[in-house]
C-alpha positions in Angstrom: 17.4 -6.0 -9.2 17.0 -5.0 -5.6 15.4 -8.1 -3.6 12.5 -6.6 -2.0 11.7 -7.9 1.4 8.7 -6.2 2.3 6.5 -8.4 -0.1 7.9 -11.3 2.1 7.3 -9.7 5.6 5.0 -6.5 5.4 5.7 -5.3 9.1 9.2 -5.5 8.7 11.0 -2.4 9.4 14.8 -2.7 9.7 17.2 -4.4 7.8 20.5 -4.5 7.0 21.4 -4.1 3.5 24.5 -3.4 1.5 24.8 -0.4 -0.8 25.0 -1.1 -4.5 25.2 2.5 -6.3 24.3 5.8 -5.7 22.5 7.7 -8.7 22.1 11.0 -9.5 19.5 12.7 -12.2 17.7 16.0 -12.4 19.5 17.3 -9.1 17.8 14.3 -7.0 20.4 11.4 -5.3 18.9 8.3 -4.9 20.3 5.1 -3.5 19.8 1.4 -4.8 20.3 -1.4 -2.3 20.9 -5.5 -2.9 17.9 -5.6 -0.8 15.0 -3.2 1.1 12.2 -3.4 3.4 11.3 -0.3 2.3 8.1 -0.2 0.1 8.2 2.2 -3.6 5.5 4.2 -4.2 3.2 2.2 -6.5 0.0 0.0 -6.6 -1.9 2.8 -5.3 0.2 2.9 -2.2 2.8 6.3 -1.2 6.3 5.4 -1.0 7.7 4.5 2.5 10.3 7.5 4.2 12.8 6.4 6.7 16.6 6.5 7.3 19.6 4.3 5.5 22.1 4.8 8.3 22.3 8.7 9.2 20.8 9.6 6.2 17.4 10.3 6.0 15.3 8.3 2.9 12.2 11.3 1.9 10.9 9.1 -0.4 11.4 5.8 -2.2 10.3 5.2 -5.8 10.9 1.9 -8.3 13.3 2.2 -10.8 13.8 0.7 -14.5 15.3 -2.3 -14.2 13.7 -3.8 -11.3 15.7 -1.8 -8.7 14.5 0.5 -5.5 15.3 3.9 -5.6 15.3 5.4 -1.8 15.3 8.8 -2.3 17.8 11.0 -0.2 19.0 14.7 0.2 21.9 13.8 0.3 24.1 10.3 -0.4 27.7 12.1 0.9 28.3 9.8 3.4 27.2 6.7 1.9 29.2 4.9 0.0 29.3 1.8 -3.3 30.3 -1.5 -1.0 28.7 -0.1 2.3 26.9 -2.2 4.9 24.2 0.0 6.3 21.4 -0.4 8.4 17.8 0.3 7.8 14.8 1.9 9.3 11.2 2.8 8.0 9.7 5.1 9.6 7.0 3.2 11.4 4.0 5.5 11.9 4.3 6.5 7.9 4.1 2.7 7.6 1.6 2.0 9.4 -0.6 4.7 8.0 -0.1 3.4 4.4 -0.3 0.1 5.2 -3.7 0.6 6.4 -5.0 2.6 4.4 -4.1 0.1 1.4 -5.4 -2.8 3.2 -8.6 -0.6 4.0 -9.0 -0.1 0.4 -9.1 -3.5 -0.4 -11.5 -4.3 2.2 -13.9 -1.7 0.7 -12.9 -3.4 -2.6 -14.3 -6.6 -1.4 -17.3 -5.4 0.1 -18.8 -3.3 -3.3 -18.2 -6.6 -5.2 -19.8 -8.8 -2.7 -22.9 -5.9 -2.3 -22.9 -4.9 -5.8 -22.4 -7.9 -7.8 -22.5 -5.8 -11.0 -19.6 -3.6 -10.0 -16.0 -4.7 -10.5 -12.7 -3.1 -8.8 -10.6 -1.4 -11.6 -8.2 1.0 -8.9 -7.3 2.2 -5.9 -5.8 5.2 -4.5 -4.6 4.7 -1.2 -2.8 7.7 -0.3 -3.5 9.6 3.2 -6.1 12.3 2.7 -7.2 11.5 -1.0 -7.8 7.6 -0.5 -10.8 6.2 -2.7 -11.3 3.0 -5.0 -12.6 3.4 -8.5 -15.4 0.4 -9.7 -17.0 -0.1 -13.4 -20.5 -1.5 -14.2 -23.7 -1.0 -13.8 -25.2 1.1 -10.6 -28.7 0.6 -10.2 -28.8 2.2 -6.5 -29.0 5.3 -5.1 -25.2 6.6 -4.4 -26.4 8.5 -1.4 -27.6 5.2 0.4 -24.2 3.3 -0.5 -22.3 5.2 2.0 -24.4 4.2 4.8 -24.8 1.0 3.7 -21.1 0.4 3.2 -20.3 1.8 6.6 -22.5 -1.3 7.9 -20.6 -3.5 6.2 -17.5 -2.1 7.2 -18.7 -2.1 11.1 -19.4 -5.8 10.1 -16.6 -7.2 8.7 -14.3 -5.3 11.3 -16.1 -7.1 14.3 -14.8 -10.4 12.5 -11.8 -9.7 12.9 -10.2 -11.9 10.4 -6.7 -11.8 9.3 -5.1 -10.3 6.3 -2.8 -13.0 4.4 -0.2 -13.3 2.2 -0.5 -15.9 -0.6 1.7 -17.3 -3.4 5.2 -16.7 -4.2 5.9 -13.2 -2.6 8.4 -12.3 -5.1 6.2 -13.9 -8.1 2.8 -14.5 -7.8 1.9 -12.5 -4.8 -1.8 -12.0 -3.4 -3.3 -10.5 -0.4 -6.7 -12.3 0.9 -8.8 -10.1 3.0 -10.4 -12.6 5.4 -12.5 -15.3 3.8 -12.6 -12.9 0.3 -11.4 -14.2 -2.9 -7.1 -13.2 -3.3 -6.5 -10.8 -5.6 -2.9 -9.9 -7.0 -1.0 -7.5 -5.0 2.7 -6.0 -4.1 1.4 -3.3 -1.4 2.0 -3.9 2.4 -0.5 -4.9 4.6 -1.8 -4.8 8.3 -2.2 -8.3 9.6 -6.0 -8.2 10.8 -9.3 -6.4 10.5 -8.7 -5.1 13.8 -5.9 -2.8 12.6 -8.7 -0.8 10.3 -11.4 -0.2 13.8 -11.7 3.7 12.4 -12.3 2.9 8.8 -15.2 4.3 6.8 -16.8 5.3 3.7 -16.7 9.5 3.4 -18.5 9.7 -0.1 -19.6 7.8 -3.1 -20.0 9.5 -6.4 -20.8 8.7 -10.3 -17.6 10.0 -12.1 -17.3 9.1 -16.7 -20.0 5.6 -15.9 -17.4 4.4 -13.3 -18.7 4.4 -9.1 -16.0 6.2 -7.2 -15.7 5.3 -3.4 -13.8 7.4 -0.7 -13.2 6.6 2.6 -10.9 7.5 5.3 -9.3 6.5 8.5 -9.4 9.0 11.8 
């Protein structure tokens, strides 16, 4: 199982890690480390890109058995054994890492507004990002998205931090200011402040479930 240090320390972006196999299936290398700062695609969140020594990581998935597969075009010059150094790329971090943590602030926000509406998903990836709620929706869904941008603007000008809580590598949460923790292995930004061009783009009736999309300019 690959010890996975970005639940511990979500800004973290180098580490150095020692190479424990190198797998190949369908045509695609990938390359399991003892440990990894980088994060797998998952929880609604993409999978982090960056380098493992010279070569470059495209894409990083989980794997079966607890491991994380960092996706590669090639694994020639790595080797079983191998120290290596490693580097996420920082502005693909960022992006996802606020876009998740934007998503759960929206999360927050419907429940608190909404009482009768309860989180079930979120999909946090750039360009597509929206959280999915079940329950009853007595309001107009064309007034929601000016009413959650208010909140938004709100909450942002509070600038509270964004915690981790619990065990990181077993009981994990994220707490969005003073809003109940909910269980989560994505990576976070540290504050509010992080999220200053978040906001709601549309909210729509999809199958009796409230669909919420938002964005981040």
């Amino acid at each position: 199982m690959t010890r996975k240090v970005y639940l511990e320390q979500c800004e973290r972006l180098e580490l150095q890690a020692t190479v424990v196999s190198i797998l190949e299936e369908q045509g695609t290398e990938s390359v399991v480390l003892d440990q990894t700062v980088f994060h797998p695609q998952g929880g609604g969140q993409k999978g982090d890109r960056g380098s493992i020594g010279d070569v470059q990581v495209t894409d990083t998935r989980h794997g079966e058995g607890g491991e994380v597969l960092h996706i590669v075009p090639s694994a020639a010059t790595l080797r079983e054994g191998q120290v290596v150094q490693l580097m996420v790329d920082p502005a693909w971090r960022r992006l996802n890492s606020r876009l998740h943590s934007g998503g759960h602030l929206i999360a927050a926000l419907v429940e608190q507004s909404l009482p009768g509406l309860r989180a079930t998903s979120g999909h946090h990836w750039p360009g597509e990002a929206r959280v999915a709620f079940e329950g009853s929706v007595q309001h107009d869904v064309e007034s929601l998205v000016d009413d959650l941008n208010e909140a938004i603007r709100a909450a942002l000008m509070r600038d509270e931090p964004i915690r981790v809580l619990g065990d990181p590598q077993v009981s994990r949460q994220i707490q969005v200011g003073g809003f109940a923790p909910v269980g989560c292995g994505g990576t976070h930004v540290a504050s509010l402040a992080a999220l200053e061009s978040l906001r709601i783009t549309r909210v729509s009736k999809k199958g009796g479930a409230l669909r919420v999309s938002y964005t981040l300019d």
